[in-house]
C-alpha positions in Angstrom: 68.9 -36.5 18.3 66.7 -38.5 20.2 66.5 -39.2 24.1 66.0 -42.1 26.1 63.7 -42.1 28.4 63.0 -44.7 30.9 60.2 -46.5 30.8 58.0 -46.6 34.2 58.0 -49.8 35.6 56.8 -51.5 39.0 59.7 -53.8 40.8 57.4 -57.0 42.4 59.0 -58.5 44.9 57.3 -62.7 46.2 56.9 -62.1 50.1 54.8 -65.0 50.7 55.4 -68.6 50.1 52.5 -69.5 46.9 52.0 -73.3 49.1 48.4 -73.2 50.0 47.2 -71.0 47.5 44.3 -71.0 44.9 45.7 -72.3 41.2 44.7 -68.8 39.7 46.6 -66.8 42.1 49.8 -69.2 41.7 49.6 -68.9 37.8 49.4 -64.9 37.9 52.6 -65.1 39.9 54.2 -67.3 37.6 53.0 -65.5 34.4 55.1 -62.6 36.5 57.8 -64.7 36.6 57.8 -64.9 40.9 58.4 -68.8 41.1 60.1 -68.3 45.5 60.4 -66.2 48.0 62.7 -63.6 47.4 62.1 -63.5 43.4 62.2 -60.0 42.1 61.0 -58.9 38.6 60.2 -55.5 36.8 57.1 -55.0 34.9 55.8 -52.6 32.8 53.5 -49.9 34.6 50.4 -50.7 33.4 46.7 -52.1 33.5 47.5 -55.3 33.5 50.4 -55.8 35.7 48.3 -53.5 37.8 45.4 -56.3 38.1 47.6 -59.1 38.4 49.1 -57.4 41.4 46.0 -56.8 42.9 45.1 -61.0 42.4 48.1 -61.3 44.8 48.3 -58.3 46.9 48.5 -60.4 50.1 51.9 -62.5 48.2 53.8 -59.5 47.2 56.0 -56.1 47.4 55.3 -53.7 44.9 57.8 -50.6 44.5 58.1 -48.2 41.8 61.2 -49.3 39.6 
């Protein structure tokens, strides 16, 4: 029989309002689906969530899932 196991994932959190910022940094937080404060989304643990993260440090909350 097979087990589940969970898949690691990052829970992103939008602290920052995205008014004022550069277009590329507002489009990585849409393409992680953060559209207002207080959005809250679970990604995958990986490279590239890892790098859009990073785009937008200064916008965001990042805690393991």
């Amino acid at each position: 029989m097979a087990t589940k196991t969970k898949a690691a994932g990052l829970k992103i959190t939008l602290k920052k309002s995205l008014i004022g910022s550069k277009e590329k940094q507002i489009a990585t937080a849409l393409s992680l689906g953060l559209k207002k404060i207080g959005d809250t989304t679970v990604q995958p643990d990986n490279a590239q969530t890892r790098g859009k993260i990073t785009k937008i440090s200064h916008l965001v909350e990042v805690t393991e899932a």
